[in-house]
VMD Tcl script that draws the C-alpha trace (Angstrom):
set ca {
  {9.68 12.84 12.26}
  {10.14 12.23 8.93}
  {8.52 9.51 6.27}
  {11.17 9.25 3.23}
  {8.37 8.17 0.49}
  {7.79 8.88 -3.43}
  {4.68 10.20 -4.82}
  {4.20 6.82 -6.65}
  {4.98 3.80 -3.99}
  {2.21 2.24 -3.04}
  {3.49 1.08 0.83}
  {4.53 4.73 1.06}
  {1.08 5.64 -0.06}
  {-0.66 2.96 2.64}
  {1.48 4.82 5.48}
  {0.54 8.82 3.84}
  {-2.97 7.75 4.18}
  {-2.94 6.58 7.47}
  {-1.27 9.53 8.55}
  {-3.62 11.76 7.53}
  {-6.42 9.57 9.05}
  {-4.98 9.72 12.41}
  {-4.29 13.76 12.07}
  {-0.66 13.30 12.12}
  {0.50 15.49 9.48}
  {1.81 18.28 11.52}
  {3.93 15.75 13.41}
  {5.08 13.71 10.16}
  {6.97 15.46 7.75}
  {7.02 13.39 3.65}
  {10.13 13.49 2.26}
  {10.56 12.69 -1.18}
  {13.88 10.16 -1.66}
  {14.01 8.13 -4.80}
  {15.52 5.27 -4.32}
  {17.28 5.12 -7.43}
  {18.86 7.91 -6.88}
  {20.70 6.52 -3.30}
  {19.97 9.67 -1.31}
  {21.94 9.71 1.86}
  {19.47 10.06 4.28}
  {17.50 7.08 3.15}
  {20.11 4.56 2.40}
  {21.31 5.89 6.63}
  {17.66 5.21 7.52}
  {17.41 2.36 5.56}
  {19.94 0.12 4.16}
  {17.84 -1.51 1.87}
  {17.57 1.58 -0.05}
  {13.75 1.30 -0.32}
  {10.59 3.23 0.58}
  {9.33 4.30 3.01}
  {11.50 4.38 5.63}
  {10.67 6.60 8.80}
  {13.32 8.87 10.45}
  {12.28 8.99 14.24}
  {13.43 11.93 16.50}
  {16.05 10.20 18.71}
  {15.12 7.03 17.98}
  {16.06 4.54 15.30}
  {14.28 4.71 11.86}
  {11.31 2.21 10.85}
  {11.29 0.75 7.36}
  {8.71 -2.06 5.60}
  {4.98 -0.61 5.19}
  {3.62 -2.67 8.10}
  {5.97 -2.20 10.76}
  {5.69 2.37 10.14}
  {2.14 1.83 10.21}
  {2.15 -0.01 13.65}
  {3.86 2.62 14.89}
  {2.19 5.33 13.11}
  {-1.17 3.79 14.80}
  {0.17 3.64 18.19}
  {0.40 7.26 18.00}
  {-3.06 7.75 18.68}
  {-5.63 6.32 20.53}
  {-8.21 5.68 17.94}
  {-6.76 2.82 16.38}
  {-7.23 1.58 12.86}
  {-5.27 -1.93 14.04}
  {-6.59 -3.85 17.14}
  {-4.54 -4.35 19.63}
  {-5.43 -7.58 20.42}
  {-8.04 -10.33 19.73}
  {-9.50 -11.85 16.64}
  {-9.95 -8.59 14.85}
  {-6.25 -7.60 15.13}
  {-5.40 -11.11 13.19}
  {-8.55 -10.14 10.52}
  {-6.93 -7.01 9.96}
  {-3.45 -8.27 9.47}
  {-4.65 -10.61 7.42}
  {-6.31 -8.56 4.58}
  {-2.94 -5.85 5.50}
  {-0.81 -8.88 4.11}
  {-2.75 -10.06 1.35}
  {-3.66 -6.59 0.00}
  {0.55 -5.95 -0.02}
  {1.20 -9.26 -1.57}
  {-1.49 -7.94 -4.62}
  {1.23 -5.23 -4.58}
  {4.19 -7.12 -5.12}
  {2.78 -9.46 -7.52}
  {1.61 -6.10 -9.56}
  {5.60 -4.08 -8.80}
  {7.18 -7.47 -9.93}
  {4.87 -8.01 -13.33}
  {5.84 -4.08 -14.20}
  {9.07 -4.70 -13.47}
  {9.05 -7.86 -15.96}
  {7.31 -5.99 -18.50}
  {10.49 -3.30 -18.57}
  {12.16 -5.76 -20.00}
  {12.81 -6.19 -24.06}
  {9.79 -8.34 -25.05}
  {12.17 -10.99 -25.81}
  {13.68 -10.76 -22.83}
  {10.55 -11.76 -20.72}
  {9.84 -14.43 -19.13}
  {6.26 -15.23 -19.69}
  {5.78 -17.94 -17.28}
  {6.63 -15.52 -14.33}
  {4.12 -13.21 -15.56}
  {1.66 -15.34 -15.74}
  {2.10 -16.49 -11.73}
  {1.99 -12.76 -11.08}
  {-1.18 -12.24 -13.12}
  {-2.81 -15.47 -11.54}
  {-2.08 -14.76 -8.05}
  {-3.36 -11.48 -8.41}
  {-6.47 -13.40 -9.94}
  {-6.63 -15.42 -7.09}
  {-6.18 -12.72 -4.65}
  {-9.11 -10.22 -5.67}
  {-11.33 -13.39 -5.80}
  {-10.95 -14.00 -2.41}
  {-11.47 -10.15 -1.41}
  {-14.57 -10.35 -3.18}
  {-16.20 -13.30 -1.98}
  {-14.56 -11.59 2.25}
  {-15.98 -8.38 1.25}
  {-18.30 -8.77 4.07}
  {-15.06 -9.04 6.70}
  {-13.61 -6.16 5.45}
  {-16.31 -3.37 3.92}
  {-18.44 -2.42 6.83}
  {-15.79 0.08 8.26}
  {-12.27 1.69 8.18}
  {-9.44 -0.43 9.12}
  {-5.77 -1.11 8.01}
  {-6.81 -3.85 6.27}
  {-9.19 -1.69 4.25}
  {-6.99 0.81 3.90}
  {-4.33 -1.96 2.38}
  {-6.76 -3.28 -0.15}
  {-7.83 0.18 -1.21}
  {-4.17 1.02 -1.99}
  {-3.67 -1.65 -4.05}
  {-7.35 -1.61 -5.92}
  {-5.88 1.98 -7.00}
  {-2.34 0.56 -7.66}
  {-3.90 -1.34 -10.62}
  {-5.84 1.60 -11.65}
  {-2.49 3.54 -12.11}
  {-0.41 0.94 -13.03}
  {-2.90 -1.27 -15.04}
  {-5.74 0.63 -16.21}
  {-6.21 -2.07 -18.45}
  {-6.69 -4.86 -15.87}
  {-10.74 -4.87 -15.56}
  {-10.21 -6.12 -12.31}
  {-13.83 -4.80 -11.60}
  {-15.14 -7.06 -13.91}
  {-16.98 -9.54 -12.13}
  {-16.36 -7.90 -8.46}
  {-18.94 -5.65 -7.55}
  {-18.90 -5.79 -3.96}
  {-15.35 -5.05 -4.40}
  {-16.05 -1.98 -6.40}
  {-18.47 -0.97 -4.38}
  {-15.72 -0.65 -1.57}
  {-13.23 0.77 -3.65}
  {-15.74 3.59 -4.42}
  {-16.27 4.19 -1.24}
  {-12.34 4.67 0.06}
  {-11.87 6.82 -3.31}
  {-14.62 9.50 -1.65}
  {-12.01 9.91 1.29}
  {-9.77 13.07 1.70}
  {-6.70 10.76 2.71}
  {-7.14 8.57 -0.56}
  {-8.12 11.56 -2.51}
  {-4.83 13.64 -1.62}
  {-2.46 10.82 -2.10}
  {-3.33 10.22 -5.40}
  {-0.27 9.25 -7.79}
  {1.21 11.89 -9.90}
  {-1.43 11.15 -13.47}
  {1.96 11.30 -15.69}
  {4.16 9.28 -12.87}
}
mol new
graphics top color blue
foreach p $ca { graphics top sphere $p radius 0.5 }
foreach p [lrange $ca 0 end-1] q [lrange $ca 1 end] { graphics top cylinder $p $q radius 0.2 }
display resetview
């Protein structure tokens, strides 16, 4: 199998890391496709054009984040997504709001491309609020999310280290310490450790 990814997507990144934390790396190969470039194999495996996207072997492919890393996780038996029950729900939960911190922070960059003239500085400031919002409400849940290794950790530590690359600025610490705390503690791991952005990405 294949995972089509770059070095600097965050949903790829979610999807590297739980490879590697299910011991799937010999069995998943990472393929670097950039979307802007419209390589043929991902806009085949996915006509979005988007990362990642996962080439099965005689299957079809898998694209979106969440749906490769249900399948990545039913790989193995030692699963880092319930199959059922209350926790599955908990862990879907912080999956989706950890991603949404991710679009919010890929649409604000995307805004800030623009000529500063050419902003719009309303939509900014919804991005930058929501994200506000959002690592408020993992700090006061850090208790439903902290005490182990889940998807749902996994998704907020990708996007706690998203605004460290992206936003370095951001202080999002500030204020969060049982939030740091947890951050800290993903950042020690060999899967978050060797999928690290590119420093000059």
């Amino acid at each position: 199998m294949k995972l089509l990814m770059t070095e600097t997507s965050p949903y790829a990144r979610k999807c590297r890391m739980l490879i590697r934390e299910q011991g799937l790396t010999a069995r998943i190969e990472e393929v670097e496709a950039l979307p802007l470039d419209d390589p043929d194999d991902l806009l085949s495996s996915n006509p979005l054009g988007k990362v990642p996207a996962l080439i099965r072997d005689g299957a079809t492919s898998l694209v979106d984040s969440p749906l490769i890393c249900e399948y990545i996780d039913s790989l193995n038996e030692d699963r880092w997504i319930p199959k059922s029950g209350t926790s599955r729900w908990r862990v879907l939960r912080f999956q989706a709001i950890a991603d949404g911190i991710l679009d919010l922070a890929v649409g604000r960059r995307v805004e800030m491309t623009r000529p500063e003239d050419k902003r719009f500085d309303f939509w900014i400031e919804r991005q930058e609020n929501g994200i506000r919002r959002s690592l408020d409400l993992l700090e006061s849940e850090a208790d439903k999310f902290a005490g182990g290794f889940d998807l749902g950790g996994m998704a907020i530590a990708v996007a706690l280290g998203y605004l460290d690359f992206r936003y370095p600025e951001s202080e999002w610490r500030t204020g969060r310490d049982r939030l740091t705390a947890f951050h800290e503690k993903w950042a020690e791991r060999p899967s978050y450790q060797s999928t690290e952005p590119p420093a000059a990405a």
